[in-house]
DOVO-398067 format. One record per residue (C-alpha): residue number from 1; residue in one letter; y, z, x. Coordinates in steps of 0.02 Angstrom, whole numbers, plus 50000, padded with zeros to 5 digits. Each point is the difference from the previous one (the first is absolute). Example, Ala and Ser with C-alpha at 12.3 -4.5 7.8 and 13.67 -1.06 7.14 Angstrom:
DOVO-398067
REC kolfi dotor north    up  east
REC     1     A 49775 50390 50615
REC     2     S 50172 49967 50069
end
This chain:
DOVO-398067
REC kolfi dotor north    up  east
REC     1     X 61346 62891 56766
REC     2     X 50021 49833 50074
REC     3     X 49991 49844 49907
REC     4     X 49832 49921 50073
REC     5     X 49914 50182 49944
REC     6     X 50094 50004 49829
REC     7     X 49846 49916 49934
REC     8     X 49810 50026 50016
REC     9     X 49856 49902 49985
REC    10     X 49863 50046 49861
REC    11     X 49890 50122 50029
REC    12     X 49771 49962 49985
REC    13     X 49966 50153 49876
REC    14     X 49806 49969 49951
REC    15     X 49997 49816 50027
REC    16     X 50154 49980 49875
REC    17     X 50154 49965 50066
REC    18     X 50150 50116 49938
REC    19     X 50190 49961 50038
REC    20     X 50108 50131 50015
REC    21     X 50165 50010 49938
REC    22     X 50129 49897 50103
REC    23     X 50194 49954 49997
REC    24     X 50047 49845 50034
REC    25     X 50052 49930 50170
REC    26     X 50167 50016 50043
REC    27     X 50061 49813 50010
REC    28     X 50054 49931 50199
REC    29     X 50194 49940 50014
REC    30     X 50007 49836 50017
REC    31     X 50111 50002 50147
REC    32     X 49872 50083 50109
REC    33     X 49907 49835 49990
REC    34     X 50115 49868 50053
REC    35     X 49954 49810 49944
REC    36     X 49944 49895 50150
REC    37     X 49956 49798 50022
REC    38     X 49814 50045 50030
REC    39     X 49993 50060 49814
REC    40     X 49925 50180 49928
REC    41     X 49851 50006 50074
REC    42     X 50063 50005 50165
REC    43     X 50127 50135 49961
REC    44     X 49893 50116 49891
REC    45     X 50006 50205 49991
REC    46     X 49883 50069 50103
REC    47     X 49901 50054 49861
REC    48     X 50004 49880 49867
REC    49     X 49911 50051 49826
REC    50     X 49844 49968 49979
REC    51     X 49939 49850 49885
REC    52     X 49914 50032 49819
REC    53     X 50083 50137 49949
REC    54     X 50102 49988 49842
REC    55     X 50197 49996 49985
REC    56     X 50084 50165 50030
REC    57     X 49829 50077 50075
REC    58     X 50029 49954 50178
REC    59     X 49911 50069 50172
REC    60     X 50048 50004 50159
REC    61     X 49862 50018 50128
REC    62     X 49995 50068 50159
REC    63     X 50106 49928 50150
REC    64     X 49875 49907 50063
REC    65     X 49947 49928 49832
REC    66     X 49980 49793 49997
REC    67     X 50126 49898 49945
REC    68     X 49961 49916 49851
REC    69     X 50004 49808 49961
REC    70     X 50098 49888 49910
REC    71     X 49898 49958 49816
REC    72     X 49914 49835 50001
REC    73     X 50090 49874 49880
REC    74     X 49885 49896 49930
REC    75     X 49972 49817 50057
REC    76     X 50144 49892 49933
REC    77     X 49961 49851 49904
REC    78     X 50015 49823 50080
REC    79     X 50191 49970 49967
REC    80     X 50071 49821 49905
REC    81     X 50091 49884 50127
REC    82     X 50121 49872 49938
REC    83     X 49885 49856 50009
REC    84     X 50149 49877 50020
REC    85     X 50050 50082 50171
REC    86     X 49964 49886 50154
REC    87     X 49942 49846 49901
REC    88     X 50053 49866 50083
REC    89     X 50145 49860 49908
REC    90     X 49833 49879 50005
REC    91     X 49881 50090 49914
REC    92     X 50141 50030 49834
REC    93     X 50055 49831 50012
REC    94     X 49796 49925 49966
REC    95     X 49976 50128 49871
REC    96     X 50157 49943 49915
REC    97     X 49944 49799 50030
REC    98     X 49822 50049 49929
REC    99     X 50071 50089 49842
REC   100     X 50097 49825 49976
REC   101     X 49893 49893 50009
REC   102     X 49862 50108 49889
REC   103     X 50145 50011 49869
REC   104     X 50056 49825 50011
REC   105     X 49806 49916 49986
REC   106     X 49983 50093 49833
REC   107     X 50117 49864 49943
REC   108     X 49931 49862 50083
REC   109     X 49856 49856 49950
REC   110     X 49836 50069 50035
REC   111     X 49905 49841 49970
REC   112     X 50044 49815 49940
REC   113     X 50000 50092 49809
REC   114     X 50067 50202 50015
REC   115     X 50085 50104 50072
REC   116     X 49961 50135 50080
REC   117     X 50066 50126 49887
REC   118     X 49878 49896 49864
REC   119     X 49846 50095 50095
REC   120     X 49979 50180 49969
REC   121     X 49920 50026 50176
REC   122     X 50108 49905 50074
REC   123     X 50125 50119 49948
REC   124     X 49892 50157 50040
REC   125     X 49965 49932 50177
REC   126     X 50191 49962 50037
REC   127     X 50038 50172 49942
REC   128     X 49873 50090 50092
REC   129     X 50046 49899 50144
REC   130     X 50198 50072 49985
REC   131     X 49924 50164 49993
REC   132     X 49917 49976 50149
REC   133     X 50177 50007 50072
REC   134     X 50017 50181 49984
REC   135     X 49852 50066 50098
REC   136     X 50061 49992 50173
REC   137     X 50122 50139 49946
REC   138     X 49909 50075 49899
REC   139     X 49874 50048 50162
REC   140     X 50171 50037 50119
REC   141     X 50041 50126 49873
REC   142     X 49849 50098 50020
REC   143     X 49981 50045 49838
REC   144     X 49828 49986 50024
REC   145     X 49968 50039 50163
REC   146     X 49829 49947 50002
REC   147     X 50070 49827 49973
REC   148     X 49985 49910 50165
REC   149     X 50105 49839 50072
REC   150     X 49805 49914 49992
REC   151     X 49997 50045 49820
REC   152     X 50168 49941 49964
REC   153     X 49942 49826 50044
REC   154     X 49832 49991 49925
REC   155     X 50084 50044 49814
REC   156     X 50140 49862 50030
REC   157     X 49854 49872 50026
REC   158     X 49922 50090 49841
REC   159     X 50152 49960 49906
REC   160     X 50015 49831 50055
REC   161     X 49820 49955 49965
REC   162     X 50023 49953 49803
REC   163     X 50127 49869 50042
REC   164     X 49879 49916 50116
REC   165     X 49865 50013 49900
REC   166     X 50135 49919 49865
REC   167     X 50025 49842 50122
REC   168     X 49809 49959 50048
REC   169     X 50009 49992 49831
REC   170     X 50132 49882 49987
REC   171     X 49916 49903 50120
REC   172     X 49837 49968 49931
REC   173     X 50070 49968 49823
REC   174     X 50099 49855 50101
REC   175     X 49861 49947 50092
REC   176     X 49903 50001 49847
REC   177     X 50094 49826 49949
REC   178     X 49949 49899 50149
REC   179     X 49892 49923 49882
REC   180     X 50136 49930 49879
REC   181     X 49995 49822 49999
REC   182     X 50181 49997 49956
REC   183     X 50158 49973 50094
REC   184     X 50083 50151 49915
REC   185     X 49854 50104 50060
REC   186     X 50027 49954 50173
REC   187     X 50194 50020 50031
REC   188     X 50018 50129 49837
REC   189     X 50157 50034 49896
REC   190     X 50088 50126 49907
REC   191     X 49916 50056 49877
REC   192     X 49897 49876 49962
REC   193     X 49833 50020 50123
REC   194     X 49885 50130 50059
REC   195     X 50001 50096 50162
REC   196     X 50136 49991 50128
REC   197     X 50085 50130 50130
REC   198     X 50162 50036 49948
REC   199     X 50143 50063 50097
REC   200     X 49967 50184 49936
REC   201     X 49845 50011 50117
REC   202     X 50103 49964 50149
REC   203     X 50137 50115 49960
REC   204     X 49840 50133 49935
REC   205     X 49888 49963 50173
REC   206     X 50173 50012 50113
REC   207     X 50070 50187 49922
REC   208     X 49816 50064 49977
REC   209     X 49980 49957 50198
REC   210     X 50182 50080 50037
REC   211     X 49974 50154 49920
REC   212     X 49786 50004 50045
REC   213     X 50069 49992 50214
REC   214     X 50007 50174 50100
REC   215     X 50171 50072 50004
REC   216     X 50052 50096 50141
REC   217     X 49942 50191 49936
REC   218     X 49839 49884 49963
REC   219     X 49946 49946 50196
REC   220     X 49792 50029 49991
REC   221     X 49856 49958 50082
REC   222     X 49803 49926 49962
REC   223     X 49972 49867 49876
REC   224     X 50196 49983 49947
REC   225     X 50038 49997 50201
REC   226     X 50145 49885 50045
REC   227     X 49884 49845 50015
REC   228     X 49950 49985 49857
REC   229     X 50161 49993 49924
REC   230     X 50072 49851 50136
REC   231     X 49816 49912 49976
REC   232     X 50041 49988 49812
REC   233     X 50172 49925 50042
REC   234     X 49937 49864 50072
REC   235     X 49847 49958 49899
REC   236     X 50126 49987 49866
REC   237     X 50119 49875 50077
REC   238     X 49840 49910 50060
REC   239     X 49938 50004 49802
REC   240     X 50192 49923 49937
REC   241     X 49967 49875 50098
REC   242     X 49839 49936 49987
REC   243     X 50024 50014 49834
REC   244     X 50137 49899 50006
REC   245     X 49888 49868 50055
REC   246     X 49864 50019 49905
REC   247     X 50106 49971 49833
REC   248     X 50080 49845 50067
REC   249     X 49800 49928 50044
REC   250     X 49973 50053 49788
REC   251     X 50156 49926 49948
REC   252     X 49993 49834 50099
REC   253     X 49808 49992 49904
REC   254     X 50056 50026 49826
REC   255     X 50132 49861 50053
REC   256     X 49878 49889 50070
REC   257     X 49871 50008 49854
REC   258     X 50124 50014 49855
REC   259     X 50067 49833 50060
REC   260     X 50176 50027 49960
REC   261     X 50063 49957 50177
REC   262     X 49966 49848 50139
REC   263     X 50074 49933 50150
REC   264     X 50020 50039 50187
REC   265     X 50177 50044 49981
REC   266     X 49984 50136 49862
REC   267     X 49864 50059 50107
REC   268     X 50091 50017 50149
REC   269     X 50153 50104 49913
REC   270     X 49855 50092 49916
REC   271     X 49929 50062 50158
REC   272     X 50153 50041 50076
REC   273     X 50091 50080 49860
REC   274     X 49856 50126 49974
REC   275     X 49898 50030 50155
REC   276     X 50080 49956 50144
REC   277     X 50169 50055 49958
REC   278     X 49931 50198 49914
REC   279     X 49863 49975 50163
REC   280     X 50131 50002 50113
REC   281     X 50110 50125 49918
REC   282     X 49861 50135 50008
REC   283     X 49910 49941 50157
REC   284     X 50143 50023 50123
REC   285     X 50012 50188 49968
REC   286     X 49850 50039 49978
REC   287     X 49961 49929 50170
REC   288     X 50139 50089 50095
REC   289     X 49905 50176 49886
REC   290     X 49833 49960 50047
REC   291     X 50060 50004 50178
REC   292     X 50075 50173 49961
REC   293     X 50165 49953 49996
REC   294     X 50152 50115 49920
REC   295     X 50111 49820 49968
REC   296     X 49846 49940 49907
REC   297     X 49962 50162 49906
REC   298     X 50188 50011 49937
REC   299     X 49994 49816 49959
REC   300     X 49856 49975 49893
REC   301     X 50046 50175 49898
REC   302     X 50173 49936 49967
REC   303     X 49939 49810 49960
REC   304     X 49857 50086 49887
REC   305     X 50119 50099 49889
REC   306     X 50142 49866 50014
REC   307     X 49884 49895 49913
REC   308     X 49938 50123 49869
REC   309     X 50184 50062 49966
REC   310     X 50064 49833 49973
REC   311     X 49876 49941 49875
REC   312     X 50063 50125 49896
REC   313     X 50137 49880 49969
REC   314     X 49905 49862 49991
REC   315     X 49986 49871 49850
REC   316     X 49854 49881 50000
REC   317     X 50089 49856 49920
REC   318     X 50126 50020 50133
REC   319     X 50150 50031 49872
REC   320     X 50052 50156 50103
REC   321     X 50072 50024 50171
REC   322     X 49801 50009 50085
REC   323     X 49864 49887 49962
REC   324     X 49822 50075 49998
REC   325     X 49878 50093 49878
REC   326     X 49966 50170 49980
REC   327     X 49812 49956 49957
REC   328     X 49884 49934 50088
REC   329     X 49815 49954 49980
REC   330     X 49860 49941 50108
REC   331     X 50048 49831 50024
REC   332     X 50191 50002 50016
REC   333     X 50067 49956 50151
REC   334     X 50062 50106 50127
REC   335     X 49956 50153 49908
REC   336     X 49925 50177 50088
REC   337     X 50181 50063 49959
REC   338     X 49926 50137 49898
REC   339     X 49930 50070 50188
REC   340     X 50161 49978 50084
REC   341     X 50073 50176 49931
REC   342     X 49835 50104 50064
REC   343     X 50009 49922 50169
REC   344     X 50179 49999 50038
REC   345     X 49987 50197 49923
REC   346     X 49858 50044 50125
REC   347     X 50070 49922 50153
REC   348     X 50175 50122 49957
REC   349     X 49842 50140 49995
REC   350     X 50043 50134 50148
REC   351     X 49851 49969 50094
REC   352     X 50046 49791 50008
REC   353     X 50179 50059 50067
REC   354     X 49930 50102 50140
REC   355     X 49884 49850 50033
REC   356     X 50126 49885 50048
REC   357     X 50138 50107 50079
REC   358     X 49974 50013 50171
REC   359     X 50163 49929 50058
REC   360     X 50123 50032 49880
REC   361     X 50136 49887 50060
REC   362     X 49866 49889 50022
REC   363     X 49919 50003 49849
REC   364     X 50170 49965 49912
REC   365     X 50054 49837 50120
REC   366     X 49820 49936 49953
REC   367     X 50053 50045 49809
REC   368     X 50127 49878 50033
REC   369     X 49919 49852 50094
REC   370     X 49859 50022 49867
REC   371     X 50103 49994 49831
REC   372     X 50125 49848 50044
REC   373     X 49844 49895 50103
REC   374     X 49927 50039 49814
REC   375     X 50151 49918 49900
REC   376     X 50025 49872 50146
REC   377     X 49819 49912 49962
REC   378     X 50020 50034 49838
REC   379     X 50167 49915 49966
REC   380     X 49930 49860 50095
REC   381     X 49865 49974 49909
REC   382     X 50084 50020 49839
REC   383     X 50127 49852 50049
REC   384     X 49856 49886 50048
REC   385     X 49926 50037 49817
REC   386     X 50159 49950 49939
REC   387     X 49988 49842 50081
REC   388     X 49833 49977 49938
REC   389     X 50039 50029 49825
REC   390     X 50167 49856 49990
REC   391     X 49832 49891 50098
REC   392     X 49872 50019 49843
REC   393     X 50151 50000 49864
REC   394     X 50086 49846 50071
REC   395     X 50173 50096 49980
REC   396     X 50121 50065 50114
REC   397     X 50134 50082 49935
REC   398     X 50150 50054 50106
REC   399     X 49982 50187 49944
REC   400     X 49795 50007 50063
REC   401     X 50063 49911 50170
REC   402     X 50137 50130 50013
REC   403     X 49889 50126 49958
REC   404     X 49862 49925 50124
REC   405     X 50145 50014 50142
REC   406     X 50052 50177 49966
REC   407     X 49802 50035 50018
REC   408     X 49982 49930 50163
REC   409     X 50175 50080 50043
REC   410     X 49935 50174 49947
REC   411     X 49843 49970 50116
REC   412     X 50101 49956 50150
REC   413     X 50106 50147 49974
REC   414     X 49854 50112 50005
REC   415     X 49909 49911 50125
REC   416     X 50138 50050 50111
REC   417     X 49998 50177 49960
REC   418     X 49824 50000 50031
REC   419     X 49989 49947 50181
REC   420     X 50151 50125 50026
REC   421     X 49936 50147 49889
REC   422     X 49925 50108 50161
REC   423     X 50157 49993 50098
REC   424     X 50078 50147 49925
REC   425     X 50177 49941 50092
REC   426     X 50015 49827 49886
REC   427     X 49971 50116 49848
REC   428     X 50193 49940 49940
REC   429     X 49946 49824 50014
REC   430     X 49817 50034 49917
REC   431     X 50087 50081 49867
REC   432     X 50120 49874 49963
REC   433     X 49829 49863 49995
REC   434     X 49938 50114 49873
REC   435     X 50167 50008 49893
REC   436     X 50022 49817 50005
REC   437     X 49825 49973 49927
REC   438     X 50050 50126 49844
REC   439     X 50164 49906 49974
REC   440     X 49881 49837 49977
REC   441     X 49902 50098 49897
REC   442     X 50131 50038 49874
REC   443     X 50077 49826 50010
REC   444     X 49813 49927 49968
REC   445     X 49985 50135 49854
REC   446     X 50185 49943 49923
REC   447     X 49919 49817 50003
REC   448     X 49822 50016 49913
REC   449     X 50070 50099 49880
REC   450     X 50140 49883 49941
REC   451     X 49934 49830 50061
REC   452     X 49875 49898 49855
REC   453     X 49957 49874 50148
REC   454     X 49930 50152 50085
REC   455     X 49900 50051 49871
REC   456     X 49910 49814 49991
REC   457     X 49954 50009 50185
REC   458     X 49923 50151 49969
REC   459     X 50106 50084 50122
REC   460     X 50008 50182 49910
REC   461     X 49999 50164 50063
REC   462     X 49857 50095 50020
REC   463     X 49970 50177 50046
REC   464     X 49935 49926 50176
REC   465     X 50159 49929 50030
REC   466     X 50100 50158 49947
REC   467     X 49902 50091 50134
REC   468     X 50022 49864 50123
REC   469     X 50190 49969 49986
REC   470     X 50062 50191 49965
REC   471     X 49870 50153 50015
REC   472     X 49924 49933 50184
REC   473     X 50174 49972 50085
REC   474     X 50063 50153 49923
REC   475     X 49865 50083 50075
REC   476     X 50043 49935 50174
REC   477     X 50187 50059 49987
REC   478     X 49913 50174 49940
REC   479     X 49900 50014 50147
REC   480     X 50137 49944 50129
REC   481     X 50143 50114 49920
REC   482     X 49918 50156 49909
REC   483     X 49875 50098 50097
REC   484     X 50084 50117 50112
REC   485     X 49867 49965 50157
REC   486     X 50081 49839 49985
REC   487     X 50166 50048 49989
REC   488     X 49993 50113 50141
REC   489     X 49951 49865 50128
REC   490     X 50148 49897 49947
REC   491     X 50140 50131 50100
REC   492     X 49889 49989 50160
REC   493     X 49978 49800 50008
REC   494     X 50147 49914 49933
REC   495     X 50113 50066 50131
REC   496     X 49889 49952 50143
REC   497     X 49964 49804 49914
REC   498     X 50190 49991 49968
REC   499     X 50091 50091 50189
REC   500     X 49860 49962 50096
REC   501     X 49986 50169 50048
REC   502     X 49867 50150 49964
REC   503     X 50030 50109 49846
REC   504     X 49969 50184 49993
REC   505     X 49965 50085 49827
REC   506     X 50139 50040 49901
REC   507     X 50112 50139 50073
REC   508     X 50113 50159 49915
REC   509     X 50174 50033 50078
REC   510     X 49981 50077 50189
REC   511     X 49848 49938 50054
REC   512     X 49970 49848 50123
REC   513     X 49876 49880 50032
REC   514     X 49882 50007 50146
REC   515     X 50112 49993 50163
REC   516     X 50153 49943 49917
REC   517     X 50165 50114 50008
REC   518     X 50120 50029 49861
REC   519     X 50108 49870 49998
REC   520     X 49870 49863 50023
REC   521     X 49907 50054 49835
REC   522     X 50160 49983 49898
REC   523     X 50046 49834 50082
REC   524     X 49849 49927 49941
REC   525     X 49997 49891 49829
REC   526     X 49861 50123 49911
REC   527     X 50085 49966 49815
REC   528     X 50032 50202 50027
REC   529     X 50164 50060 50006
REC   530     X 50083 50029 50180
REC   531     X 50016 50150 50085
REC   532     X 50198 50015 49963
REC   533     X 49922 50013 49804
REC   534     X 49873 50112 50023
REC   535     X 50096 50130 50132
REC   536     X 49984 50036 50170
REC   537     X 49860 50041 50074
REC   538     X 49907 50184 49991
REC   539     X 50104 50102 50151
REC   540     X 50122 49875 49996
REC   541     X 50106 50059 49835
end
């Protein structure tokens, strides 16, 4: 008896079914079925056992019995991903600038009285706000896979809610002493008047608007579509600086009416000491923005945190290296700095970058011509305040005057770079403009801070002049030496502006430039090492 007869299939004995007595199968060699690429399936016995019959109790059915199938698995779950994978080097370095700044403003005046760890929801919204961080990967990790990029962004503004609900409040409790007949209640001080908005809003607005801006796993559509996000960008910058203005109008009031202050001179240093100069300094990137420009997107983000970050330092008295106060209220002068951090934070948003950058060798020779035609009116103006200062105090010391000449010295310089900033061939000579307005800078630095004469004339530093004489050139030397789009045009120019001759793309060993033979390309002054260096030629060896 053969093996596909050696058992038999149940017998129907009045509608019962009855199993006679069987011996198992005998078992198939495993050599007879050889292993092939196309897997088991493809290779199986002609008459494979049947499915649903227990261990040990096979069948084998006829020859032409059906092959069986494979068991169905069952669906496999949605699997984690590492949600750090493919995240770009910009998206870690704003969540590490947002947990910063959240951490640092728990530490920093809230109003002209507290700080902001002195306000349990200030603390609450902060933290919430840091939490906030975590969501983006939280939703890459798919954890919950119902948990959708447009999700992602709607809890971040959740989270960052409480902390603006914190600083309307701020901001009514400040506006709430407009009435205040006092001088105290107009300018404030520490500790000892009502309202205020301290430096812990900007550093609370700026982090909560890092980490509350789409990452890259986060790119969605409908009411948190792109322009929303580069239309709050701008109406921010456009709030800094109106406000600006409008607390130098309430300011020059309270002066006016608390009669503490006369003349045409004062007046004249008043006016351009806290609205034309912070006018101008806000104005000129904000222009070059509003006409979609990357230079004036870059510009007015790195002025806008330049100006937050140094006030950190800053000592109202002017005792320490920076002059300024971390408070303001609603009539000191030249305020809006607690506005600076959320614009320059939105305009660094993804959707505000892709705005701009269109050209990106472009955009970064504008970045340029933008940032030092910035310091260059700037530094002017600052020198002419100088001279307007000696004017009302009848004094003219030689430090001011030397410090009035390194001004104009540091606008010149920068002027220079300016009208040379979109020739990408004169970038030695912009950069060297640039550096010689930071050496000034540190010489003019050395001076206020040891000179007594300087501190008479009024001539101290201010966070506006930190920003003028370091962060904006340094941001020109960035933009002409970093980015590699920049860096790449560099090799195919300079060669042409220096031999007079066209330049060809960089080339490896053994391969020639359009129509030229061997020994022409290695007589040629490329900076690359000559042909005797590199070996002969392919075929040639």
């Amino acid at each position: 008896m053969s093996d596909h007869t050696a058992i038999r299939p149940p017998l129907e004995e009045d509608g019962r079914t009855v199993a006679r007595p069987q011996r198992a199968a005998q078992p198939v060699p495993q050599q007879q079925w050889p292993t092939q690429p196309g897997g088991p399936a493809a290779y199986a016995p002609p008459h494979a056992p049947q499915q649903g019959q227990p261990h040990g109790h096979q069948q084998w059915g006829g020859p032409s019995g059906p092959v069986p199938q494979a068991p169905q698995r069952p669906p496999r779950a949605v699997p984690l991903v590492n949600p750090f994978v493919g995240v770009p080097v910009a998206d870690f370095v704003k969540d590490g600038a947002a947990a910063l700044a959240l951490l640092v403003a728990l530490g920093q005046p809230w109003d002209w009285s507290d700080d902001a760890n002195d306000h349990w929801w200030v603390v609450i919204s902060l933290l919430l706000a840091l939490v906030g961080l975590g969501v983006p990967y939280l939703m890459a990790s798919r954890v919950v896979p119902t948990f959708t990029p447009q999700a992602s962004l709607v809890t971040k503004l959740l989270l960052a809610a409480p902390l603006l609900v914190s600083t309307l409040v701020a901001l009514v409790m400040d506006l709430t002493t407009i009435r205040d007949d006092s001088f105290l209640g107009a300018f404030g001080s520490y500790g000892s008047a009502d309202g205020g908005m301290g430096l812990a809003i900007a550093l609370g607005l700026g982090g909560a608007a890092l980490m509350a801006q789409p990452r890259r796993h986060e790119e969605a559509t409908g009411l948190l579509a792109e322009q929303a996000w580069r239309t709050a960008g701008l109406a921010a910058a456009v709030a800094a600086l109106v406000v600006s203005v409008a607390t130098f109008v309430a300011g020059s009031i309270a002066l006016a009416d608390g009669g503490y202050v006369s003349g045409a001179t004062f007046w004249t240093v008043w006016i351009a000491s806290n609205l034309v100069l912070p006018t101008l300094f806000l104005a000129l990137p904000l222009v070059a923005l509003l006409r979609g420009s990357a230079g004036g997107r870059r510009t007015f983000a790195v002025l806008a945190w330049g100006v937050v970050l140094v006030t950190l330092v800053a000592e109202p008295d002017g005792s320490g290296a920076v002059t300024g106060s971390q408070v303001e209220g609603w009539a000191t002068p030249a305020g809006g700095v607690w506005l600076l951090a959320l614009a320059g934070a939105l305009l660094l948003s993804r959707p505000s970058v892709r705005r701009t950058q269109v050209d990106e060798v472009g955009g970064w020779l504008a970045t340029v011509q933008v940032s030092v035609a910035t310091a260059a009116a700037l530094a002017l103006g600052t020198a002419v305040l100088l001279l307007l200062v000696m004017t009302m105090l009848e004094m003219f010391p030689g430090v001011v005057i030397a410090l009035t000449l390194m001004y104009l010295g540091v606008a010149v310089a920068t002027g220079v770079a300016a009208s040379m900033g979109a020739n990408l061939a004169m970038r030695v000579t912009v950069s060297a403009a640039a550096g010689v307005a930071i050496v000034l800078g540190v010489v003019m630095w050395v001076v206020v801070a040891s000179s007594d004469a300087a501190s008479i004339a009024q001539a101290q530093f201010t966070a506006r002049d930190v920003v003028i004489l370091f962060a904006l050139p340094a941001l020109a030397l960035y933009a002409l030496w970093v980015p590699p789009a920049v860096r790449a045009q560099v090799p195919r120019q300079a060669p042409a502006a220096a031999w007079g001759q066209p330049s060809y793309p960089q080339q490896g060993p053994g391969q020639q430039g359009p129509g030229q033979p061997w020994s022409q390309q290695a007589d040629q002054p490329t900076g690359r090492p000559t042909a005797g260096q590199w070996g002969p030629p392919p075929g040639q060896g």
